[in-house]
C-alpha positions as CSV (number, residue, x, y, z in Angstrom):
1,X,-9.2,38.1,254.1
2,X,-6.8,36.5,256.7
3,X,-6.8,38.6,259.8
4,X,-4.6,38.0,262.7
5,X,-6.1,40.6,264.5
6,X,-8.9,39.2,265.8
7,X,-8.7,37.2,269.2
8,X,-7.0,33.3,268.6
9,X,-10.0,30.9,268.7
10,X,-8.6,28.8,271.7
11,X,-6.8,31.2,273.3
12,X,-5.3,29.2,276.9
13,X,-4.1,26.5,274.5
14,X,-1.6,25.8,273.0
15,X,-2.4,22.5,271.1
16,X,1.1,22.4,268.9
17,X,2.5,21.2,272.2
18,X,0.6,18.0,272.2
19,X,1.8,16.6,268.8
20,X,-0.7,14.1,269.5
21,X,-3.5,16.0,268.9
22,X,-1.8,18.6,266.4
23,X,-0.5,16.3,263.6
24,X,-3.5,14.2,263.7
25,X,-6.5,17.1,263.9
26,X,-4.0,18.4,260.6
27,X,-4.4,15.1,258.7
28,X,-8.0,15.1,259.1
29,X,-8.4,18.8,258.2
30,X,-6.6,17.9,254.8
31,X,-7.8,14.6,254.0
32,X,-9.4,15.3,251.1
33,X,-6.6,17.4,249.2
34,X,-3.9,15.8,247.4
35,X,-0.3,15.9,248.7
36,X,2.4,17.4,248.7
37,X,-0.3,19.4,250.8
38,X,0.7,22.6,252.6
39,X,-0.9,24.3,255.3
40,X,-0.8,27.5,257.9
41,X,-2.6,26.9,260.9
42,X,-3.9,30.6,261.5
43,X,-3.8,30.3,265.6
44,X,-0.3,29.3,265.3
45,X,0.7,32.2,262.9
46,X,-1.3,34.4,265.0
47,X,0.7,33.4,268.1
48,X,4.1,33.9,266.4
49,X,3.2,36.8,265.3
50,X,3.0,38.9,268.5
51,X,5.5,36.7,270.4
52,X,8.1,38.6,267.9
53,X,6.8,41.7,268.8
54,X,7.2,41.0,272.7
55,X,10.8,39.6,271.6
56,X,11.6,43.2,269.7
57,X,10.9,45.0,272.5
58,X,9.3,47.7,271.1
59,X,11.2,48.1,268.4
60,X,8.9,48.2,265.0
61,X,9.8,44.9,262.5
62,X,10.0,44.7,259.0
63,X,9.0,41.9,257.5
64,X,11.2,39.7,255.5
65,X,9.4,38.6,252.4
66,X,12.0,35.9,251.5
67,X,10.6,33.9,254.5
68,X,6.8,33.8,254.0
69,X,6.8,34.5,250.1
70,X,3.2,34.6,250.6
71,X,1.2,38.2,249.7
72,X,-1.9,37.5,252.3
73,X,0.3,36.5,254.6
74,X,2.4,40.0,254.4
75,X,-0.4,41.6,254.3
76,X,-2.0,40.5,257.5
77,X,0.9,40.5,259.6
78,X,1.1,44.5,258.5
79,X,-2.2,45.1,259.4
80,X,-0.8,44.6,263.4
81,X,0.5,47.8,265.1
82,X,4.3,47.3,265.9
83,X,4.9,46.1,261.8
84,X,6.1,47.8,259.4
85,X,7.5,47.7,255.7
86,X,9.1,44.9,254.1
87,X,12.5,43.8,253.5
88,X,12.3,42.1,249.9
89,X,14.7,40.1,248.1
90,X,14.7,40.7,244.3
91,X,13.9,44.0,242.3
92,X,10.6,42.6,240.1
93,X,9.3,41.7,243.4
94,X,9.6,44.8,245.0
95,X,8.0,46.5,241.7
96,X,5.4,43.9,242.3
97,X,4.6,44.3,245.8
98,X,5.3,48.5,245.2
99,X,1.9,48.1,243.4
100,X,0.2,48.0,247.1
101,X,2.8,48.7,249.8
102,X,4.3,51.9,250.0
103,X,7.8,51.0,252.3
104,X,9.8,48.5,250.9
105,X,13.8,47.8,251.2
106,X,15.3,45.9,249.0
107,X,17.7,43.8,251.1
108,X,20.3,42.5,248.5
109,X,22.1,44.7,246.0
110,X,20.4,44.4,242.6
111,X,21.8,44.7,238.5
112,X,18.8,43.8,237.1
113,X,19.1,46.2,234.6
114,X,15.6,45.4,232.8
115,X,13.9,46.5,236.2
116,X,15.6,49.0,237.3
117,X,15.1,50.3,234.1
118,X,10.7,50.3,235.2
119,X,12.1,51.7,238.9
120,X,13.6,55.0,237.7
121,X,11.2,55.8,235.0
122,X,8.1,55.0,237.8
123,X,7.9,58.0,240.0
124,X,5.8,55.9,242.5
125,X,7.8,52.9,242.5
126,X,11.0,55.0,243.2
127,X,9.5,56.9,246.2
128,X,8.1,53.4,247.7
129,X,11.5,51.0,247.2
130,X,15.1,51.7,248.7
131,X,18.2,49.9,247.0
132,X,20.7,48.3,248.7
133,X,24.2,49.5,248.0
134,X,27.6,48.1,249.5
135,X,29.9,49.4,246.2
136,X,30.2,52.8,244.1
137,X,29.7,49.7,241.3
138,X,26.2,50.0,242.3
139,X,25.7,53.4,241.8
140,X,27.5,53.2,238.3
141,X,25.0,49.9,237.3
142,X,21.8,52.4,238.2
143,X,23.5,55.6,236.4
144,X,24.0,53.8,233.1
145,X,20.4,53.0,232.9
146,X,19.5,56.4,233.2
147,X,21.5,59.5,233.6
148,X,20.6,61.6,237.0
149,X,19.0,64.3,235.1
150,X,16.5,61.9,233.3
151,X,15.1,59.5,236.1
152,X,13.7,59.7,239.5
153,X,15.8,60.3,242.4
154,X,16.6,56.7,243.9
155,X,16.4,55.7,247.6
156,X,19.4,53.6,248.7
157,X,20.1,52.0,251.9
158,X,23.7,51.1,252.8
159,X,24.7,47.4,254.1
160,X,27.5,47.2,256.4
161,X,29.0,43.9,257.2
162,X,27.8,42.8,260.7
163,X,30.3,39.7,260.9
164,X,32.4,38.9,263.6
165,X,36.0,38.9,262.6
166,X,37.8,37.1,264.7
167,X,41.8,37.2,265.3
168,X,41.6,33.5,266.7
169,X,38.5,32.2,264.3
170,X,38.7,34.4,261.7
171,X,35.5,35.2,259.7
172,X,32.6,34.3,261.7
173,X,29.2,35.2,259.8
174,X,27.8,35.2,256.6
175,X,30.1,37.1,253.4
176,X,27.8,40.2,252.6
177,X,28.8,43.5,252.4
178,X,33.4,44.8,252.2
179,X,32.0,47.6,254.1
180,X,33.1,46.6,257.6
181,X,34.7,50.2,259.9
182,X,32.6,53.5,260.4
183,X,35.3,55.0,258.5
184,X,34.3,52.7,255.4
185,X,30.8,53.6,255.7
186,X,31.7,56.9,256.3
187,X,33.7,57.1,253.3
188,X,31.1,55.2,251.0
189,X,28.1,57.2,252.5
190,X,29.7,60.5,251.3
191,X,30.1,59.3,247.8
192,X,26.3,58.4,247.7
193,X,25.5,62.2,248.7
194,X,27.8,63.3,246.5
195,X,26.5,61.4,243.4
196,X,23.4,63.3,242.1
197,X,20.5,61.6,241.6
198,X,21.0,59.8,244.8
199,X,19.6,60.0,248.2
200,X,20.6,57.8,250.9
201,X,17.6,57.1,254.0
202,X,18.9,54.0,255.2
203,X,21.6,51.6,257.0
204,X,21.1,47.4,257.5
205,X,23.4,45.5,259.3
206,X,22.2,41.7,259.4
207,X,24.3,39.8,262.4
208,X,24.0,36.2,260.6
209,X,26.0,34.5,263.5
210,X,23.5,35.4,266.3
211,X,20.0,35.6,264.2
212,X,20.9,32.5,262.2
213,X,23.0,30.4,264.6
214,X,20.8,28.1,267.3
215,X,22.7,27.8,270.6
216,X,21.5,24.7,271.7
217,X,23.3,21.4,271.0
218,X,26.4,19.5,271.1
219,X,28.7,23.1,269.9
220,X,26.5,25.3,272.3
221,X,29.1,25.9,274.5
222,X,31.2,27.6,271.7
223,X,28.5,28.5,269.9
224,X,27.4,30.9,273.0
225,X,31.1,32.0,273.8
226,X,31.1,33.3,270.2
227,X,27.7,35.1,269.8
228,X,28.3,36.6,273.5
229,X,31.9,38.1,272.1
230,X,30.4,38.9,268.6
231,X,27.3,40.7,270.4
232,X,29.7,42.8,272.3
233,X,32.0,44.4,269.8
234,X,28.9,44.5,266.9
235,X,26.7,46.7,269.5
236,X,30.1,48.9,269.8
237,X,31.2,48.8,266.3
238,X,26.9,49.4,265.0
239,X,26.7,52.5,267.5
240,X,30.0,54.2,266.0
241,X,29.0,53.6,262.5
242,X,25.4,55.0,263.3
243,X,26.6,57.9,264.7
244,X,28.8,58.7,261.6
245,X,26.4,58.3,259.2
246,X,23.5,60.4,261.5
247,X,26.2,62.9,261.5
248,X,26.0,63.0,257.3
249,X,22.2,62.5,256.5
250,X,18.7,62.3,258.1
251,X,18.6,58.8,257.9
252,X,14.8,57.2,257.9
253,X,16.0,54.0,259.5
254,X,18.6,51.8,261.0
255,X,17.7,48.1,260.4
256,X,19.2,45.3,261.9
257,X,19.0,41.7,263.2
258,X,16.4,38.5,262.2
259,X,14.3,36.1,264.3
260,X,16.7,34.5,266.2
261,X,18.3,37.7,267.5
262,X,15.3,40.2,268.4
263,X,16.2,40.4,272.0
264,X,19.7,41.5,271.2
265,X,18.7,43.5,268.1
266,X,15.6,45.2,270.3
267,X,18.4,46.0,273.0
268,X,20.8,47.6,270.8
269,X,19.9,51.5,270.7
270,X,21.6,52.4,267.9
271,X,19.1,50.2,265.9
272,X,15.8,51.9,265.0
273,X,14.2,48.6,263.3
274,X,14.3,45.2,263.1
275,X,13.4,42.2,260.4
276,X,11.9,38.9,260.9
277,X,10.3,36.5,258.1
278,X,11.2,32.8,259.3
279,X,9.9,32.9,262.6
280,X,6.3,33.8,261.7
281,X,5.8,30.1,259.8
282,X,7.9,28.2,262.8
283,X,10.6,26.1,261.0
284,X,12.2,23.5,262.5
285,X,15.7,25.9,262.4
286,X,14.9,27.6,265.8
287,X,14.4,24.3,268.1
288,X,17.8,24.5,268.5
289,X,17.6,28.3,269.8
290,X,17.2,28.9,273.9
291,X,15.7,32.0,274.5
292,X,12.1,30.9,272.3
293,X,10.5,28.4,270.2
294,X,7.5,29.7,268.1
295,X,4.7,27.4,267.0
296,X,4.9,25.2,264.2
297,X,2.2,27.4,261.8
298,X,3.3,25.7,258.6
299,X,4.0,22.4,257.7
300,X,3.4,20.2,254.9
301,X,2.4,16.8,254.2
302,X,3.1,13.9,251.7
303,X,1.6,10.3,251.2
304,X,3.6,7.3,251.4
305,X,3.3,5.5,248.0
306,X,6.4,2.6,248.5
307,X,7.1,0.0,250.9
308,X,10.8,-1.4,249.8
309,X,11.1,-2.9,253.1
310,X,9.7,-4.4,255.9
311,X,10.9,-1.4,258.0
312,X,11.0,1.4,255.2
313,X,8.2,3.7,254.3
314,X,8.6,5.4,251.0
315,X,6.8,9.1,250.2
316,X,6.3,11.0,247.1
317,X,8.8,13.9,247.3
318,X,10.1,15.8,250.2
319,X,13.5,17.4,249.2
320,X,12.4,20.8,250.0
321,X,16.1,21.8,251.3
322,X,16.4,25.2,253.1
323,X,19.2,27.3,252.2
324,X,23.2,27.0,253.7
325,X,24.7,23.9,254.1
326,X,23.0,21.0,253.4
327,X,23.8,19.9,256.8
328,X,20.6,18.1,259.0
329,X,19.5,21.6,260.4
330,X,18.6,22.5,257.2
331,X,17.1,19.5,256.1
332,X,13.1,19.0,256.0
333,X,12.0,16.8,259.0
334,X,9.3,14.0,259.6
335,X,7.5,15.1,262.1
336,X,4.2,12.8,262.5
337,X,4.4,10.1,262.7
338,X,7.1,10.1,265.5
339,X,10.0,9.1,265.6
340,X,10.5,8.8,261.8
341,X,14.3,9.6,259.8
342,X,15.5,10.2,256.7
343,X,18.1,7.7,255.3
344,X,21.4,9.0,255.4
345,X,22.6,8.0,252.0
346,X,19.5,9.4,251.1
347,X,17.8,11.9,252.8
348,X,15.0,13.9,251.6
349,X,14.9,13.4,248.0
350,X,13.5,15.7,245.3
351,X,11.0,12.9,244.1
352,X,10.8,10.3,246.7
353,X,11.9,10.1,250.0
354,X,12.3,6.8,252.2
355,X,11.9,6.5,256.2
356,X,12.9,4.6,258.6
357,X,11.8,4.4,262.1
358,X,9.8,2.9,265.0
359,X,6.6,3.9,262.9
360,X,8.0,3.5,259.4
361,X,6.8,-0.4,259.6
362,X,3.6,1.1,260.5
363,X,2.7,3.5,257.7
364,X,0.5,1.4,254.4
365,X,0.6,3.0,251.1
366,X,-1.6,6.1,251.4
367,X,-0.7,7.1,254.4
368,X,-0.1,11.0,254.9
369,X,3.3,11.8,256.9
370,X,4.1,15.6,258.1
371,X,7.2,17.8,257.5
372,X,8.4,20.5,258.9
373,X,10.3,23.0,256.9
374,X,14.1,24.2,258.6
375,X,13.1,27.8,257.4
376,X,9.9,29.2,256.3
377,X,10.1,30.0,252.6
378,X,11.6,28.1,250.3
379,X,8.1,25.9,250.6
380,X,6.3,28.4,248.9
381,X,8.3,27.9,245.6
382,X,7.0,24.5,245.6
383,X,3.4,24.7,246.5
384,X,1.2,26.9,244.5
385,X,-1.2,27.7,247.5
386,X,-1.8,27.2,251.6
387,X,-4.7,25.7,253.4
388,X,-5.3,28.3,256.1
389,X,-6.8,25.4,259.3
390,X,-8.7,26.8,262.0
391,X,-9.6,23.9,264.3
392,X,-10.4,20.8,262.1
393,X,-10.8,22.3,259.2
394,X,-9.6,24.3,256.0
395,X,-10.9,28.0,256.1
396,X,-8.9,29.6,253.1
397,X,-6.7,29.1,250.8
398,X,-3.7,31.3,250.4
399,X,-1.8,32.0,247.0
400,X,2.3,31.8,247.3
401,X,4.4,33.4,245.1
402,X,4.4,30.7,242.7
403,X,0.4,30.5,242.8
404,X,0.3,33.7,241.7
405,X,3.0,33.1,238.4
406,X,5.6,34.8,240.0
407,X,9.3,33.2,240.4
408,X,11.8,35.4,241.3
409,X,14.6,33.9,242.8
């Protein structure tokens, strides 16, 4: 059982900062696997791990399953005092992970009628998972699987747009929930309590533009002048809206913020939790950040098996794109050997993908070159299991989602 608990092996060093000695000792740890080859390097994990917790501030974090999509990884990281819960992404995965958690959140509004169907006639199930709502339309979806009087009572969360909106840049954030003023909350929260069958516990407000934006970089300038002004008026804007809903129910939490906004989420005292996911595996998304870099616990590997060209090195697979834009940042990146790049008419490929680079004319057929992912878990629905390394060497080997059948998104 993977424990991250226990003391880190090496615990005054941090080899990940040598990539020297960190790509290479990875190599020989998996030499005898075939690629693509994935792998969690548990002191690495372990380190991330707690330096959220210092980042939160105290504040207890939810883990979001979307970005580990790994069930012995959630369940370790829960075993450490200062976690709590999960934030999940899709209904049949919150049944499934109902069947041995007992605090889940759904974090997306859900119409899967077939499942919701299980969730209100499973007593246990609907006293372990909160829904997310944003529209009465919601509530309507859940009622015509089951009237009120013939189901369970159903846990709902509301999610509140945390965007910026801008009079000079307009919409700045991601397009979640219309819900936007306390009043709208206000207004929608009284229609939950009012609907029978119904009880709300919960408010998320995810702030995209700060957790999900790196401020490092050619745009950091702007970049910072935005997340600075957006910080301001969403602590001011979260507070109001907190206080009318606290005013309406007994709410069980207030959720808020993602890895790359901890500090600010842990500041914010109308926030009573946070979520994290990505920055427990390390993608390559938060070098661009300032205020932290965690360790680079998963990566993944594949063999080069074409030379085209005298200074092109050609692997098997590698277009594992994270999700947005398919911009660079999102991109997977060739990490070891150094000083490797993607094409650009290219890039990473979903079958092969070339290199170029000071090392490409280097690399024979056979060789093993390292990625690492921008996020953390959209690997997972590629790879049917991760080599836990300790040292030199493979200790375990951890089922993802897809290793254990599942696919839900």
């Amino acid at each position: 059982m993977l424990d991250l608990t226990a003391p880190p092996t090496s615990p005054a060093e941090r080899t990940w900062q040598d990539p020297a000695r960190w790509w290479p000792r990875l190599t020989e740890a998996t030499s005898h696997l075939p690629a693509p080859v994935g792998v969690i390097d548990l002191d690495a994990l372990r380190h991330n791990a707690m330096d959220l917790l210092v980042r939160a501030g105290g504040i207890p974090i939810r883990v979001a399953s979307k970005s580990v999509r790994v069930r012995a990884v959630l369940d370790a990281v829960l075993q450490i005092p200062g976690y709590h819960g999960i934030l999940s992404y899709a209904l049949a995965e919150a049944l499934w992970l109902a069947e041995s958690h007992d605090d889940i959140v759904l974090g997306y509004p859900t119409v899967d009628r077939a499942n919701l169907e299980r969730l209100v006639h499973d007593d246990g199930a609907a006293s372990r998972i909160t829904l997310m709502v944003d529209d009465v339309a919601h509530l309507d979806v859940i009622d015509s699987v089951a009237a009120p009087s013939t189901r369970a009572e159903i846990r709902v969360a509301i999610d509140a747009d945390a965007s910026w909106r801008s009079a000079a840049l307009g919409h700045i954030g991601v397009r979640r929930s219309p819900l936007f003023t306390a009043a709208d909350v206000a207004r929608f929260a009284r229609t939950i309590m009012d609907r029978p069958g119904f009880r709300l516990v919960g408010l998320q407000m995810y702030e995209a533009q700060i957790a999900g934006q790196g401020d490092k970089g050619p745009d950091a300038p702007v970049i910072r002048m935005v997340q600075a002004r957006s910080r301001a008026e969403l602590r001011t804007r979260r507070a109001e809206i907190a206080a009318a809903l606290i005013d309406l129910a007994p709410l069980e939490f207030l959720n808020g913020g993602g890895t790359g906004s901890l500090e600010f989420t842990g500041s914010d005292e109308s926030v009573t939790e946070a979520s994290a996911g990505s920055g427990l595996l390390g993608g390559h998304l938060f070098d661009g950040y300032r205020s932290f870099r965690p360790a680079p616990a998963s990566a993944f590997a594949f063999d080069v098996v074409r030379r085209p060209a005298a200074d092109i090195a050609t692997v098997l697979g590698g277009g594992w794109i994270a999700s947005g834009p398919a911009v660079a940042s999102r991109q997977p990146r060739p990490v070891w050997p150094e000083g490797l790049r993607t094409m650009s008419r290219e890039a990473a490929g979903e079958v092969q993908t070339p290199l170029q680079g000071r090392q490409a004319a280097d690399l024979a057929i056979g060789d093993r070159v390292w990625f690492r992912h921008a996020k953390s878990g959209e690997p997972a629905e590629h790879i049917e299991r991760y080599h836990l390394v300790s040292g030199a060497a493979v200790i375990d080997e951890l089922p993802t989602y897809r290793g254990e059948g599942k696919a839900f998104l």
